[in-house]
Residue, then its C-alpha position, 0 to 999 in steps of 0.5 A: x517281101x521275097x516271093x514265098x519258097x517252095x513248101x517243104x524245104x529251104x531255098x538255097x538262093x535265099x541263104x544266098x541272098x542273105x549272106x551276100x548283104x552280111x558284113x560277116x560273110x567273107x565270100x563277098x566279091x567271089x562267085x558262089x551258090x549255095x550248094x547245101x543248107x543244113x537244119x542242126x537243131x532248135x535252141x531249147x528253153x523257149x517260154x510261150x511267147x518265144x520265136x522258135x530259134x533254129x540253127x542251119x548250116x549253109x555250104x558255100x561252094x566257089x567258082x573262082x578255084x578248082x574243086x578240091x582246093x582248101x578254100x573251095x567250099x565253106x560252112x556258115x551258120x544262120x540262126x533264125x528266129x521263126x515268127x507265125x506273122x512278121x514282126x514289123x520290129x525286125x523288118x531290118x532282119x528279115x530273111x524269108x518266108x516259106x511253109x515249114x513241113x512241121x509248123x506251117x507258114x513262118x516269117x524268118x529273121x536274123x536271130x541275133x537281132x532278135x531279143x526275144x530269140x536271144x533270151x532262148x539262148x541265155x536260157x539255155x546256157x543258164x540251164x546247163x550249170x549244174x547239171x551232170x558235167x556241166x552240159x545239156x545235149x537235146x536229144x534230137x538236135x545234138x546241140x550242147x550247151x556246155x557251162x564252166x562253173x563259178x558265175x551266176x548268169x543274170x538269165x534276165x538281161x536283154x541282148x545287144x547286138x554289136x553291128x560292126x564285126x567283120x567276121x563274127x557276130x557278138x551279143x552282150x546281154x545287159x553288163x553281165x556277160x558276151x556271146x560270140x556267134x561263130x559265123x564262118x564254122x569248120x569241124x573240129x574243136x576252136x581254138x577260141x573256145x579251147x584255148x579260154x577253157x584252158x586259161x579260164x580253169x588256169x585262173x588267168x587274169x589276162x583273159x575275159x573268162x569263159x562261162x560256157x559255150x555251145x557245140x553240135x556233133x557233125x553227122x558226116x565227120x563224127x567232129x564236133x561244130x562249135x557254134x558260140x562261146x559265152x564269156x565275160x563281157x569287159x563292158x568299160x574296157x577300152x581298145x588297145x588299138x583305139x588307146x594307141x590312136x589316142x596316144x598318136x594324136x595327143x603327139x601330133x597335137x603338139x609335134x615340137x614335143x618329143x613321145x617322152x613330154x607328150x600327154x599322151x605318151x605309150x610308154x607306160x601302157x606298152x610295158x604293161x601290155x608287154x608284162x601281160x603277154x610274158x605272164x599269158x604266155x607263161x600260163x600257156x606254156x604251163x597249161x599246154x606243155x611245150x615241144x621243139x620243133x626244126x627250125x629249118x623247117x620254120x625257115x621252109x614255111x616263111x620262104x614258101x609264104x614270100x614266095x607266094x606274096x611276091x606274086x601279088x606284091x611284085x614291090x617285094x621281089x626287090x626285097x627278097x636276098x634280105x629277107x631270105x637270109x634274115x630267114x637263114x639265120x633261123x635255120x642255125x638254130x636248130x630245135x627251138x621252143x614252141x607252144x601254144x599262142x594267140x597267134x593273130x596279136x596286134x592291138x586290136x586284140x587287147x583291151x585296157x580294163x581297169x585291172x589292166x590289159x586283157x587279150x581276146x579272140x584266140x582263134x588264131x590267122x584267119x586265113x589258115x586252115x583250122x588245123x594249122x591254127x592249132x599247131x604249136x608255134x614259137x611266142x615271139x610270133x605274138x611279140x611280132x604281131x604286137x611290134x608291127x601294130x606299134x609300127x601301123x598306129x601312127x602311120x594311121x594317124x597320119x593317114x586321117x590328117x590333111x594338113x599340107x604344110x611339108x615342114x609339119x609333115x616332115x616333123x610328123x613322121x619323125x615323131x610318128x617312128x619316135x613313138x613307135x620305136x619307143x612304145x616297141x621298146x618298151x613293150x620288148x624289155x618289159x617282155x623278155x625281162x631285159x635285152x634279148x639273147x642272140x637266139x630271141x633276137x633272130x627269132x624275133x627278126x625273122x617273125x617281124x620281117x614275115x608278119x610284114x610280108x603277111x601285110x603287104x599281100x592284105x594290104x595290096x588286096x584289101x587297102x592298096x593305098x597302105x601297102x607302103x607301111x608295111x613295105x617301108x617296114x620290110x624295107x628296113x628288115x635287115x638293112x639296119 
């Protein structure tokens, strides 16, 4: 066990030693200090044998960028579980222990693995239905569960942690419901959260519906902190990205056939998907309104983002008369539409359920400032998003075989563009109804060919040996 702390307050180094072995804290790598950990309140309905469940703020401040800058600090938020004695059945949760002023000495672990902590949480979503405007605030903490009327918690069902998120932490209890615990958090309304309010009140069939979710009011900024999202759990739904693996490996099993003769072929699922997105996309466009924006300045902000990706990417430069006049023709178009949209769509966004595909996490480019993700954008991002997805499965597939044999090879990666060319295709047409005006098609070309760039830069920082599928895509991005 870590050395007690100092009685009487919480020890920044031991959040700091927690985040650091987290799969969720995206500062791995970087030099940081945690400069400020902040109590914001107790998670209420506890029963007499309940761990107190306590919600901190943790400000992490970097060295590797000046003071100032966007990306210089960032909030985090730790719910612990508070145990009088250790609990041996959480060991793998352990965090720290030191003497609480109020409360004395405490054992504390990571709440989310914790069931007994988890069913306080539950508790108290349940707790808020029915009440006046669907909500309960604590007095003292601020924190509010909100509930959106219309389903029945099962406020008995035991929790399950899922262990492989990458920068969330979800919690599905029993088949009833899911709740997403926002890891990394900022001032401020999330996209996630309004956006699944706004489509679950809509009727949405292409979400898994919102129940409720649970925010604090940030004493510094006066904005609210939303801490977690509670939502329908799709437990048989199977990944979009997973289907598509699937689909290229039943190709690849048999390479002498063509996508259209094999078992697996995407077709089918691509045209379906792509019918989703039109009707969700219509359902944003109604729920949200639509405005227009300059397409000059859209044209500003993909050459600003080359720019920048070709200082990390030097393969690019050689690339960039073709790009920036794919670009160009955007700048002719004057005012376009935009709206609300997911905004970061590919595969692994989308689930298969037996009532057909649903789309999830709508908080948007992680990357990107909160405010940026809230802004309006034009639909055909999405369709970008899901046009290079198509591109990287069976590039993927390939990537998992070991097979030397250079004819097979060859073979392989004509059927590997077969499927992606054809699952695009038929995604495309299901969701424009048909072939795609002039004014789509530029918008369309343009969003793929910045999409791609976006790749190269994360694929170059974080998988370096695939930044070629992307540079293979940017390649062909206007030479065509």
């Amino acid at each position: 066990m870590t050395a007690p702390q100092v009685s009487g307050h919480l020890e920044p180094q031991v959040f700091a030693d927690y985040l650091a072995r987290t799969r969720w804290f995206a500062g791995k790598g970087r030099p940081f200090t945690v400069t400020d950990v902040r109590t914001v309140g107790e998670v209420p309905s506890r029963v007499d044998d309940s761990p107190r469940v306590v919600i901190h703020l943790v400000e992490v401040s970097y060295a590797d960028v000046a003071a100032g800058a966007p990306d210089a600090v960032e909030l985090y938020q730790v719910p612990l579980a508070y145990y009088e004695h250790p609990e041996n059945r959480l060991d793998h949760a352990f965090v720290g222990w030191w003497e609480d002023p109020e409360h004395g000495w405490v054992h504390a672990y990571d709440a989310l693995h914790d069931r007994e902590a988890m069913a306080c949480w539950l508790r108290s979503f349940d707790e808020a239905a029915g009440q006046e405007h669907d909500h309960t605030v604590d007095p003292e903490s601020m924190l509010t569960f909100h509930r959106l009327p219309g389903h029945d918690l099962d406020r008995e069902a035991a929790s399950t942690l899922f262990t492989g998120e990458q920068s969330n932490s979800s919690v599905a209890f029993g088949e009833d419901a899911l709740m997403k615990v926002f890891r990394k958090v900022t001032p401020g309304v999330n996209p996630d959260v309004a956006v699944h309010e706004v489509l679950t009140r809509a009727g949405s069939d292409h979400i898994a519906s919102l129940y409720g979710w649970l925010d604090v009011l940030d004493p510094d900024s006066d904005a609210v902190i939303q801490l977690a999202m509670l939502q329908q759990f799709l437990r048989t739904a199977i990944d979009g990205w997973d289907m598509a693996l699937g689909s290229v490996r039943t190709l690849f099993a048999d390479p002498e056939l063509h996508a259209n003769q094999s078992g697996g072929d995407f077709a089918g699922e691509a045209t379906r998907l792509g019918e989703a997105l039109r009707e969700l996309h219509e359902t944003l466009r109604e729920s949200f309104g639509t405005e227009t924006a300059d397409a000059a300045g859209l044209v500003g902000q993909m050459g600003e983002r080359l720019a920048a990706a070709q200082t990390v990417v030097p393969g690019l430069r050689e690339h960039h008369d073709r790009l920036a006049a794919v670009h160009a023709r955007v700048a002719g178009l004057g005012q376009i539409e935009v709206h609300r949209v997911h905004g970061d769509l590919h595969l692994g966004q989308t689930l298969r359920t037996s009532k057909g595909w649903k789309v999830v996490d709508f908080e948007g480019e992680p990357a990107k400032p909160l405010a940026e993700r809230m802004l309006p954008d034009s639909p055909w991002r999405d369709v970008a998003g899901m046009l290079r997805s198509f591109d990287y499965a069976p590039h993927a597939v390939e990537r998992d075989r070991t097979d030397d044999d250079l004819a097979d090879a060859a073979m392989l990666r004509v059927r590997a563009d077969e499927w992606a060319n054809r699952a695009a295709n038929h995604f495309l047409t299901a969701y424009a109804g048909g072939s795609l005006t002039d004014e789509q098609q530029i918008l369309l070309d343009a969003y793929v060919a910045d999409k791609a760039v976006y790749e190269t830069v994360y694929e170059t920082r974080n998988r370096p040996t695939w930044v070629d599928i992307p540079l293979q895509a940017v390649a062909r991005i206007g030479a065509e």
